[in-house]
N, C-alpha and C positions, 0 to 999 in steps of 0.2 A: 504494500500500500504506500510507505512511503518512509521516511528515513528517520529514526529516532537520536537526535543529539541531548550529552549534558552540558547545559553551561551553567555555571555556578551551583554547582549541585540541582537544579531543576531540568525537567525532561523537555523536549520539545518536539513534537512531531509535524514534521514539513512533507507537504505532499500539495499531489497537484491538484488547481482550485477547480473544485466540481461544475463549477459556473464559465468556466473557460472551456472554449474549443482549441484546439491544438492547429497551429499554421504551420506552413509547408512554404521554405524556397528555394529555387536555385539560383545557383552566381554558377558564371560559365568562369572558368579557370584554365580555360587550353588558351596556349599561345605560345609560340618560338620567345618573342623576343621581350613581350607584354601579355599579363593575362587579358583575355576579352574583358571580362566584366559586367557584362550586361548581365543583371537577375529577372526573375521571371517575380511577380506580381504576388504579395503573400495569398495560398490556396487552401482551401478550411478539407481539403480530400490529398489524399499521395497523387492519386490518379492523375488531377488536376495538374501540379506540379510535373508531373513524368511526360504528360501531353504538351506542355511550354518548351521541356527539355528535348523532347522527338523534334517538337517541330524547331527548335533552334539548331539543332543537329541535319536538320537538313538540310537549310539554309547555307550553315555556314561548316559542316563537320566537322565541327569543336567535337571533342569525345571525350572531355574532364570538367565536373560540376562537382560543386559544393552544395552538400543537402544539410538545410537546415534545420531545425523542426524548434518552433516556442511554444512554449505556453504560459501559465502565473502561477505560482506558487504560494501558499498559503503556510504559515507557520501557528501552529496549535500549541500556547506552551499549558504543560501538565501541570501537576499539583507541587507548591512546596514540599520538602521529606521536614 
């Protein structure tokens, strides 16, 4: 579910915020002498993102991307000991 740290003797658990959807991007990273650079548009499906990456690859047969993936995080701290 998600990750339980101590700090200062109290618990804390961090996980991802249920009320967020998770985004999808890519950055094209092929180039000889510069990477391209161009990213694809943040996309709330993989699919979505993989369909930006086909068709930039077609274009221009770049064949190395950077996948991203965000979303928010939420920290739950526990009880005093």
């Amino acid at each position: 579910m998600g990750d339980t740290q101590t700090y200062l003797s109290r618990s804390f658990m961090i996980m991802a915020d249920p009320m967020s959807v998770p985004t999808y991007q890519a950055t094209c990273v092929s180039g000889e002498e510069a990477e391209c650079g161009e990213q694809s548009e943040a996309a709330f499906s993989v699919a979505e993102r993989e369909q930006w990456i086909e068709d930039h690859f077609l274009r221009t047969r770049h064949a190395r991307y950077l996948h991203t993936v965000s979303d928010y995080r939420v920290v739950l701290p526990g009880e005093w000991p």
